[in-house]
N, CA and C of each residue as an Amber inpcrd file, in Angstrom:
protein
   501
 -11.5930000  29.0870000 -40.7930000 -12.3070000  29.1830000 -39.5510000
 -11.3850000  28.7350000 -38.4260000 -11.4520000  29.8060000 -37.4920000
 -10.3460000  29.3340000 -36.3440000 -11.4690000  29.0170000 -35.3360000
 -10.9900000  27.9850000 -34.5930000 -11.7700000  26.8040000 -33.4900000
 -10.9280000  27.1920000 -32.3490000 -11.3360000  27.5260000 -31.3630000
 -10.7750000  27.5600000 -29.8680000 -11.3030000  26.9070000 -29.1610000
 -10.4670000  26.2900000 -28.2170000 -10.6510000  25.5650000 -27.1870000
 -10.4820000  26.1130000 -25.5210000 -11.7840000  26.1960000 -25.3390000
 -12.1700000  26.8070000 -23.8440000 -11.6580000  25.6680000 -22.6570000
 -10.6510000  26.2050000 -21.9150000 -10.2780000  25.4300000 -20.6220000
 -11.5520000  25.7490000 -19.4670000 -12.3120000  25.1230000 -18.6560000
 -13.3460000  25.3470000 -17.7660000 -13.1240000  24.4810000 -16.4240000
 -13.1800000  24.9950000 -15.4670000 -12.9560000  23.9890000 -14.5490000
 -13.4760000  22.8820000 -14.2310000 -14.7500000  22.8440000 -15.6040000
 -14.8980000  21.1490000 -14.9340000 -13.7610000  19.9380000 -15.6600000
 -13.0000000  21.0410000 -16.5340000 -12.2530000  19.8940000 -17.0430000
 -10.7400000  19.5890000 -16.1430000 -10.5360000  20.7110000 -15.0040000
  -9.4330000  20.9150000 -14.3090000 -10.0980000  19.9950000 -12.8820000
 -11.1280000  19.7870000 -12.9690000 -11.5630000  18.9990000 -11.4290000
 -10.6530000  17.8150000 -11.5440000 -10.0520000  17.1820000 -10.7690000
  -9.0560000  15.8410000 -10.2180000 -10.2800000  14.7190000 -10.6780000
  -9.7410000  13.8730000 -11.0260000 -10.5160000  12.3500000 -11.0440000
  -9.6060000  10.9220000 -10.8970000  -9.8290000  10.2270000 -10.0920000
  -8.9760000   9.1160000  -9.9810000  -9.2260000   8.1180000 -11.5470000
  -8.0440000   7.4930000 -12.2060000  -7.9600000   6.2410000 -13.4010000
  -7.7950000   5.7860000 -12.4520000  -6.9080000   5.2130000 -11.6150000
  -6.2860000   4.0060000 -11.1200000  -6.3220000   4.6130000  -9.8290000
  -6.5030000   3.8120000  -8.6260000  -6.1350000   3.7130000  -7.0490000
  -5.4410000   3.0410000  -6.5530000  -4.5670000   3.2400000  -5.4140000
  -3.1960000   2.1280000  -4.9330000  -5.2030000   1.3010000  -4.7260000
  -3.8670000   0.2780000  -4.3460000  -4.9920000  -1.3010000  -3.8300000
  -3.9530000  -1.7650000  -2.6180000  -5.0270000  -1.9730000  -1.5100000
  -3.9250000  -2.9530000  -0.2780000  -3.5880000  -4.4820000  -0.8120000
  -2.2960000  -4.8290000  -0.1330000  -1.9680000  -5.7660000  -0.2000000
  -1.2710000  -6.3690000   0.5320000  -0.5600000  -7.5580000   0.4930000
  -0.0550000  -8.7280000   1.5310000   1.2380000  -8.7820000   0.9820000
   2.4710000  -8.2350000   1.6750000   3.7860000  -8.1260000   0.6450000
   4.5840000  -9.2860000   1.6000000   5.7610000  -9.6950000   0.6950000
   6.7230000 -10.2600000   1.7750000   8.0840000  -9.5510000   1.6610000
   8.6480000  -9.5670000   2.7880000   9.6280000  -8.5660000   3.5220000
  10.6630000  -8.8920000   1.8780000  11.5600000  -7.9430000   1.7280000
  12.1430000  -7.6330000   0.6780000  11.9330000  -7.3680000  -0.6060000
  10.5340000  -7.8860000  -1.0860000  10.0420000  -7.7500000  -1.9910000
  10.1040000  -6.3720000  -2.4130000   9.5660000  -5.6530000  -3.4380000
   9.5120000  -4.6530000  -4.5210000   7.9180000  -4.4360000  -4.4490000
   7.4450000  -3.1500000  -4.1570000   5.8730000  -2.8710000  -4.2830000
   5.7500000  -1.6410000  -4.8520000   4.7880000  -1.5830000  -5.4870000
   4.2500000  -0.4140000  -6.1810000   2.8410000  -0.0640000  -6.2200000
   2.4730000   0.9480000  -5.8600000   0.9390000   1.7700000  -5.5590000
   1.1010000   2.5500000  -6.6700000   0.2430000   2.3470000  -7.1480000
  -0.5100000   3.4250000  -8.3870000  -1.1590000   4.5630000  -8.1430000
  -1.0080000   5.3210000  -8.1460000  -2.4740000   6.8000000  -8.3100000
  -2.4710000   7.4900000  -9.6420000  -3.2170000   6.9930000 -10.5380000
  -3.2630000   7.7810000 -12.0760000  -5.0080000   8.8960000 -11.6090000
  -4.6040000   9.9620000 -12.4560000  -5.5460000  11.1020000 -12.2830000
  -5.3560000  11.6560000 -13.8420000  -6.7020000  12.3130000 -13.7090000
  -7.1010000  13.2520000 -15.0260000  -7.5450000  14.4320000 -14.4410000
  -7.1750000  15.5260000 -14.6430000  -6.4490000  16.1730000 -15.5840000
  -4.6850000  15.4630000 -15.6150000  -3.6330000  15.1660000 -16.3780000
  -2.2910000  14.8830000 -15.9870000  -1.5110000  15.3950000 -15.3960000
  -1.7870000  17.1740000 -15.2140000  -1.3240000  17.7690000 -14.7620000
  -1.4180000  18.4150000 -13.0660000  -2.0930000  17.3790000 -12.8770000
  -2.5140000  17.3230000 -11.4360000  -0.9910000  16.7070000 -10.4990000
  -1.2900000  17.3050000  -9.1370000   0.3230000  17.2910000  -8.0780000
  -0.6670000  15.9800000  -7.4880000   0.4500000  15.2980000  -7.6110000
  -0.3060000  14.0620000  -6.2900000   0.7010000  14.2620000  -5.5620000
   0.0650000  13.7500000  -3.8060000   0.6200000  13.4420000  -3.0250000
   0.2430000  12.4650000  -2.5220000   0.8850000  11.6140000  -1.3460000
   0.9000000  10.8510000  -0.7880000   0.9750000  10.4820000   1.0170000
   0.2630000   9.8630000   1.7350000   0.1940000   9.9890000   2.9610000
   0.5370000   8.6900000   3.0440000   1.0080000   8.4030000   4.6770000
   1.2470000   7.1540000   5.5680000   0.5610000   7.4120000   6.4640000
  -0.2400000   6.7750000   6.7150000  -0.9460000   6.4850000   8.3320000
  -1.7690000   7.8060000   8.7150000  -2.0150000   8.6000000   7.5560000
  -2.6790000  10.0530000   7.7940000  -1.3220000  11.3110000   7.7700000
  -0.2130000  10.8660000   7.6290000   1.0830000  11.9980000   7.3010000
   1.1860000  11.8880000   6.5390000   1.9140000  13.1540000   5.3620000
   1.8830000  13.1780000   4.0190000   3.7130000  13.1820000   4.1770000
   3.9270000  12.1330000   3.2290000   5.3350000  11.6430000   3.1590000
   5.8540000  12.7500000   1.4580000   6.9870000  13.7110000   2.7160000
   7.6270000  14.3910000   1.9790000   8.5010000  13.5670000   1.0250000
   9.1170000  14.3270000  -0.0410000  10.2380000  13.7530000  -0.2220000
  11.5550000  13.4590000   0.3360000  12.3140000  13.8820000   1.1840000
  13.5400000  13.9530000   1.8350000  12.9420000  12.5870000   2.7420000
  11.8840000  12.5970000   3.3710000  11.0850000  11.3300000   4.2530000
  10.7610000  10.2720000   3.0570000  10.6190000  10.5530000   2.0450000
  10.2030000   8.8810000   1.5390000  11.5390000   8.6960000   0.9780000
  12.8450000   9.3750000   1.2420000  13.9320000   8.9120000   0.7950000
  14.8990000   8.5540000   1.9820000  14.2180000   8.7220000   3.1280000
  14.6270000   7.8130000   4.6800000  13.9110000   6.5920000   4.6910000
  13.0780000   6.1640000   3.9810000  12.3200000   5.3600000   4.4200000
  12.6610000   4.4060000   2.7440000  13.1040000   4.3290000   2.3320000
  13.4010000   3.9400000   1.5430000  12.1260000   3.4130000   0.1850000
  11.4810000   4.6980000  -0.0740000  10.8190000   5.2090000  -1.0440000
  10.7640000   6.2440000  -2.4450000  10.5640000   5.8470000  -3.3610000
  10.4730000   6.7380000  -4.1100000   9.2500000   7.3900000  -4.6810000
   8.8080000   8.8540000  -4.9090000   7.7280000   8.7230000  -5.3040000
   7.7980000   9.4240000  -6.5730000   7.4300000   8.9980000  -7.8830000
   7.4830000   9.0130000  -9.1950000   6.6490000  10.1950000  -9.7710000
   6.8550000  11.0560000 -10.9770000   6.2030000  12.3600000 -11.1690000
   4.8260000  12.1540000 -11.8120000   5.1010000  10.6750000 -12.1290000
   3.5180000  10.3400000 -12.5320000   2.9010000   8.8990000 -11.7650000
   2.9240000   9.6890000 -10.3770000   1.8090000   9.3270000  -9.5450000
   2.1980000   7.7770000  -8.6640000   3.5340000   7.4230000  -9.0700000
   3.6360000   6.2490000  -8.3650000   4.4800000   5.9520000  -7.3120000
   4.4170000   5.1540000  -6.1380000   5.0400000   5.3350000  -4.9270000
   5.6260000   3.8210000  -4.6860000   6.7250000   3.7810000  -4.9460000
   7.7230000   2.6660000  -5.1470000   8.4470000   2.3740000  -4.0220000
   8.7460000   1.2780000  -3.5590000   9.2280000   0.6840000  -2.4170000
  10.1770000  -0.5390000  -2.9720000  11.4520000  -0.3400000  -2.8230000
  12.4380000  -1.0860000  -3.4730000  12.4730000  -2.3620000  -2.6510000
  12.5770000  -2.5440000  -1.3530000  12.7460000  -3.6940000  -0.9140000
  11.9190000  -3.5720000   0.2980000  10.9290000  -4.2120000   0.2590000
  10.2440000  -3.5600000   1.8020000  10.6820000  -4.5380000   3.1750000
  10.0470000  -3.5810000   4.1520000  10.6370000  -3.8630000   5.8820000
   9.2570000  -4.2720000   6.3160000   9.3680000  -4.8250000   7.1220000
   8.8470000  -4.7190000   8.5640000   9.8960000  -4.6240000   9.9700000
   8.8890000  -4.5410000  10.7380000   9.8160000  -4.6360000  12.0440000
   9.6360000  -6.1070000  12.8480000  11.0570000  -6.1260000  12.7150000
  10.9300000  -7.7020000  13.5880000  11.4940000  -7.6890000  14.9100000
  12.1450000  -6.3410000  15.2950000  12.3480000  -5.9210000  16.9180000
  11.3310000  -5.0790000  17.4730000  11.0970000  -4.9490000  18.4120000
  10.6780000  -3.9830000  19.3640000  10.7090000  -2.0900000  19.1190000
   9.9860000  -1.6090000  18.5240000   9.7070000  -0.2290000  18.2520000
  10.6900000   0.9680000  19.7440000  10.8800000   1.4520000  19.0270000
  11.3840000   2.0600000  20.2240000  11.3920000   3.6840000  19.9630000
  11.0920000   4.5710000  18.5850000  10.1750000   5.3730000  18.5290000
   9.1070000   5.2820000  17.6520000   8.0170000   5.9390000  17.9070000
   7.0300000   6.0020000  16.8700000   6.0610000   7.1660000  16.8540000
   5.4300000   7.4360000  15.6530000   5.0170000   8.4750000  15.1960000
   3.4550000   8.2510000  14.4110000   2.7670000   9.3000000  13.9310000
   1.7580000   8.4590000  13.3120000   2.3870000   8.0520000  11.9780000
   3.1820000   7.9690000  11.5160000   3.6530000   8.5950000  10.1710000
   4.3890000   6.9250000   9.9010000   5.2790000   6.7950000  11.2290000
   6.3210000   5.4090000  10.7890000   6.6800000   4.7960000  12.2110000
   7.1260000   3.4230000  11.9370000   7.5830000   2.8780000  12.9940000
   9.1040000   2.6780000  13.0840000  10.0950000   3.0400000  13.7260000
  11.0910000   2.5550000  13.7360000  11.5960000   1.6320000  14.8550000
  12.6880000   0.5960000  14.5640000  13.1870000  -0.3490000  15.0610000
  14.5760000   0.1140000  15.8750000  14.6930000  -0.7100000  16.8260000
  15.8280000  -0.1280000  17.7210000  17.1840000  -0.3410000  16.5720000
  17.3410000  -1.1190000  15.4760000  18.5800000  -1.1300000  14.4130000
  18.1310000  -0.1030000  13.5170000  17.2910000   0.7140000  14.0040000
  16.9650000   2.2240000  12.6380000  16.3290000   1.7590000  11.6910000
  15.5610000   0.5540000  11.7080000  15.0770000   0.0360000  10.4620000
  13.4320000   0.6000000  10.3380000  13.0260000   0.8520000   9.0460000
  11.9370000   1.7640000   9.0760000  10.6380000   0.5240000   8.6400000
   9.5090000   0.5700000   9.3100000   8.6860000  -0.5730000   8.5020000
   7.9550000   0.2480000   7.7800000   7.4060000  -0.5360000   6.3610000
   6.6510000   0.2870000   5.6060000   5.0230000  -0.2690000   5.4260000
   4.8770000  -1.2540000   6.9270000   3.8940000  -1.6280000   6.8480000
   2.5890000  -0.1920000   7.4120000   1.6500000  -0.2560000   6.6210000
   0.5870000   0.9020000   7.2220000  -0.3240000   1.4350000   6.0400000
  -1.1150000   2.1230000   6.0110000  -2.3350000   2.8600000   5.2740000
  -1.8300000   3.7880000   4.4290000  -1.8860000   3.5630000   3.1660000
  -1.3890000   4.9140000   2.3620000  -2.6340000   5.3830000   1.4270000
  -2.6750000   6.2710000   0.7310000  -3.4420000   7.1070000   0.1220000
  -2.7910000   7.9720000  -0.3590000  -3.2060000   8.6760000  -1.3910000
  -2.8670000   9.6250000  -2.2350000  -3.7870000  10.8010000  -2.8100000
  -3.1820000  11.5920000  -2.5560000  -4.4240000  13.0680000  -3.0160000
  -3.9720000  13.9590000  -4.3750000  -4.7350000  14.1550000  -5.0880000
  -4.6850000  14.6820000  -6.5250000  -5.8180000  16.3920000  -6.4440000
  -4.3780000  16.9610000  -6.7450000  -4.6560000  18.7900000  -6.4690000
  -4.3330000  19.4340000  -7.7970000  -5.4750000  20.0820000  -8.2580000
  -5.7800000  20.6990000  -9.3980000  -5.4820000  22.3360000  -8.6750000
  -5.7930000  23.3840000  -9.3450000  -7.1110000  24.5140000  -9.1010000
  -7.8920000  24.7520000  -8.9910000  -9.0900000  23.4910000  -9.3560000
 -10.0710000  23.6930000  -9.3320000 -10.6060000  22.4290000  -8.4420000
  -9.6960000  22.0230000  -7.1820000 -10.0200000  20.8620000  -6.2090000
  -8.7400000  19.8770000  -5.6300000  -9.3850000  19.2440000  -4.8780000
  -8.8790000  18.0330000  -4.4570000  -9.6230000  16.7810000  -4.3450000
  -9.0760000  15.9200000  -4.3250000  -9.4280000  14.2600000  -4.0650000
  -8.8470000  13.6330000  -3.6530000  -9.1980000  12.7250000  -2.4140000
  -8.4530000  11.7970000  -2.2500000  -8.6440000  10.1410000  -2.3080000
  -7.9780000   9.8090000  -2.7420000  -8.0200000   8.1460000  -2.9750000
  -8.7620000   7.3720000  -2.1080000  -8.8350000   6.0960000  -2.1370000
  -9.2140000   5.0990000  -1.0410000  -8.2810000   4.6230000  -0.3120000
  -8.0480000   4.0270000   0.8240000  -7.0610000   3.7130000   1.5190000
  -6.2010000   2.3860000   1.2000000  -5.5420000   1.8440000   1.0320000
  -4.1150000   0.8270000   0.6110000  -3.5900000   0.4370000   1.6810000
  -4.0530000  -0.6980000   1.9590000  -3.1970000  -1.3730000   3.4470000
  -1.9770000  -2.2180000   2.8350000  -0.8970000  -2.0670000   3.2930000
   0.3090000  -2.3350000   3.3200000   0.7180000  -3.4490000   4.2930000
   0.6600000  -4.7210000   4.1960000   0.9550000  -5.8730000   5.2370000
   1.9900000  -6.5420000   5.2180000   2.8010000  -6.5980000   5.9950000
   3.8370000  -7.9490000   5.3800000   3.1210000  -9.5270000   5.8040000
   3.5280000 -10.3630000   4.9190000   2.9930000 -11.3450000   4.8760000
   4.4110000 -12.2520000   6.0070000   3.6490000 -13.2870000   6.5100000
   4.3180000 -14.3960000   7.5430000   4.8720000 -15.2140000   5.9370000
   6.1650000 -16.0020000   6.3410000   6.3240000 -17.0470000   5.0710000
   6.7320000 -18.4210000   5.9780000   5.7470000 -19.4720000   5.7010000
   6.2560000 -20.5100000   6.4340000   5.8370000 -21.8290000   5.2950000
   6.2210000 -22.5630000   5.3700000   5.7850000 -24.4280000   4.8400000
   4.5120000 -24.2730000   5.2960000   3.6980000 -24.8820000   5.0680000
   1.9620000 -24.8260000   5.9230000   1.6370000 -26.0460000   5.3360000
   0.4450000 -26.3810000   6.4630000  -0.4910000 -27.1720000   6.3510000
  -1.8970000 -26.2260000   6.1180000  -2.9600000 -26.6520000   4.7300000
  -3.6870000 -25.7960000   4.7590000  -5.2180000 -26.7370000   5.3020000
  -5.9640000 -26.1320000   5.3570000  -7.6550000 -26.1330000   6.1510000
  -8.3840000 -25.7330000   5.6300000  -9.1910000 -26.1530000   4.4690000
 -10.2320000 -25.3950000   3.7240000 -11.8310000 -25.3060000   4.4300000
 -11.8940000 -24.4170000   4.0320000 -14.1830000 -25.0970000   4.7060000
 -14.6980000 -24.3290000   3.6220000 -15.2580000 -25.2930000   2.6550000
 -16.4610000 -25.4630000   1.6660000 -17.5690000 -25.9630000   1.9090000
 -18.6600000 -25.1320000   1.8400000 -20.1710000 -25.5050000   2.2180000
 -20.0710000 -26.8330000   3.3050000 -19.0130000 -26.3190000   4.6560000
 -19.1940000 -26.7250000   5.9590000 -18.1990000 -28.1850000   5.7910000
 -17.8280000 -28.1220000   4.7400000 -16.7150000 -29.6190000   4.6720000
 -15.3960000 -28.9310000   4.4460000 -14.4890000 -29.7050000   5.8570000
 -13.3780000 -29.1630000   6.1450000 -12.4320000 -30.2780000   5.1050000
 -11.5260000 -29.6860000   4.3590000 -10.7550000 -30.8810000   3.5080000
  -9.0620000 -29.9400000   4.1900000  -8.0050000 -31.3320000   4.1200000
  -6.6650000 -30.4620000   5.0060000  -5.6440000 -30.7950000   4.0810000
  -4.7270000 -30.3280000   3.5830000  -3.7610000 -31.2040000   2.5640000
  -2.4130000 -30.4950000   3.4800000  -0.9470000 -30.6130000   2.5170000
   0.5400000 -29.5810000   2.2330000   0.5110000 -28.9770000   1.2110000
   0.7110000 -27.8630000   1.6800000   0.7900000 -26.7370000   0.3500000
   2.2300000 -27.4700000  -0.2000000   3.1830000 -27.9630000   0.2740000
   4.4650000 -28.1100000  -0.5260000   5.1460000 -26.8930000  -0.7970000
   4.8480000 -25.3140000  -0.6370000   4.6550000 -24.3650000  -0.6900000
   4.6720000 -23.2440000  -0.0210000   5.3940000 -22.1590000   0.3920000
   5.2350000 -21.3560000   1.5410000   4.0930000 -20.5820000   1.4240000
   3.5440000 -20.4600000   2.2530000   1.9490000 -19.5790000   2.7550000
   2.2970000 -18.4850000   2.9870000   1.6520000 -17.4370000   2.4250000
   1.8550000 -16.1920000   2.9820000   0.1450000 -15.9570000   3.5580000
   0.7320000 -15.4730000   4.6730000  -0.7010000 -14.9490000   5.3140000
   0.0780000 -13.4410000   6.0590000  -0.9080000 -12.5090000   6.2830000
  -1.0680000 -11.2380000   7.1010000  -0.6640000 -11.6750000   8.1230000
   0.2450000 -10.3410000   8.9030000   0.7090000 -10.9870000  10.0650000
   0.2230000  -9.7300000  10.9010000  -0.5340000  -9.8400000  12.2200000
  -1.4630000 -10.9040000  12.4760000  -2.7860000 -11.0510000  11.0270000
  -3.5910000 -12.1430000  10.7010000  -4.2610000 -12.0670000  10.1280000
  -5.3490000 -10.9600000  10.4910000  -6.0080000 -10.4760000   9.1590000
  -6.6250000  -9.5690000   9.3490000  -8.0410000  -9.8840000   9.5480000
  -8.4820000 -11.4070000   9.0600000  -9.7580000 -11.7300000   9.1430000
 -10.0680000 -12.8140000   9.7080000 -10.5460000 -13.1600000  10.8830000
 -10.8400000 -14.5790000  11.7560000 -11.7000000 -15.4820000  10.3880000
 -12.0010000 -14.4910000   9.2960000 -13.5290000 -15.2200000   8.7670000
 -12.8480000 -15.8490000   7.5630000 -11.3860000 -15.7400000   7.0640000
 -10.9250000 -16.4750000   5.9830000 -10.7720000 -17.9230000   5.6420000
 -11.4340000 -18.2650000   4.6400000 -11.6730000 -19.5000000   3.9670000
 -10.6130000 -20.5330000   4.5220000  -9.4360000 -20.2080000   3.8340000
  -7.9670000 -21.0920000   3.7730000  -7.5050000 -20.4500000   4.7560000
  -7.1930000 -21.5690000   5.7920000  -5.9980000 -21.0380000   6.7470000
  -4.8410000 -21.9340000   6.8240000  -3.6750000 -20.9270000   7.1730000
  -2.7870000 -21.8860000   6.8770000  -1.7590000 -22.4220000   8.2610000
  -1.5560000 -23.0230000   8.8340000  -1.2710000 -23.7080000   9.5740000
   0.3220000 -24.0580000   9.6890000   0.9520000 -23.7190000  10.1500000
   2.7750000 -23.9060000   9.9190000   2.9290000 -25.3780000  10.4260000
   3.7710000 -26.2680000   9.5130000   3.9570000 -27.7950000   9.9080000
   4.8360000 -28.1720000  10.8990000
């Protein structure tokens, strides 16, 4: 008895396994965004800030993007001068330096559709010595981290628990 197996497009529709996730990086560090999809044979792509970062562009910007779905950043930037062009796509620095701080997402294209991810905020984190400030059920307790703090630069939430305070 011969058994065949019918391909149908609900099995070719895109589905996200895994989604990048935002995060709080510090400048040089190594980052990696995930986008895993089913069917495997699905094209992902990838956007910055709402532009879809070609390849020849995520290899100015000092990116790689991987055939199964991952978008690698070897040492990341921010900008610590003054912008002097910009685009929706990237910011550059008057020394040509590219920041890779911003919104990414990724879209997964079948034949039978598209999808796109959730959005991935990309931050560089401040690194300083700190003094931290807790508030637990309205009791403020203050210590030294002994420790460098990374916080969002600017912070992203007035409403965060721990703040950290440079000594």
């Amino acid at each position: 008895m011969l058994i065949v197996g019918v391909m149908t497009s609900s099995t070719l529709v895109p589905r996200f396994t895994v989604e990048p996730r935002s995060s709080v990086v510090r400048a040089g560090s190594s980052v990696a965004l995930t986008c895993a999809v089913r069917p495997p044979g699905a094209n992902i792509r990838w956007t910055l800030n709402g532009s879809t970062i070609s390849t020849p562009a995520a290899r100015r910007r000092g990116i790689e993007l991987s055939r199964d779905g991952q978008l690698l950043i070897g040492a990341y930037n921010s900008l610590s001068s003054t912008p002097v062009a910009a685009s929706s796509s990237s910011s550059v620095s008057a020394t040509g330096r590219v920041s890779h701080d911003g919104v990414y997402q990724c879209a997964a294209v079948t034949q039978a559709g598209v999808i796109v991810s959730s959005e991935a905020e990309l931050q560089t984190a401040c690194t300083t010595r700190s003094t931290y400030i807790h508030t637990y059920r309205g009791v403020a307790t203050a210590g030294d981290t002994g420790d460098p703090c990374a916080l969002p630069c600017p912070p992203t939430s007035k409403f965060q628990q721990t703040v950290c305070l440079p000594s």
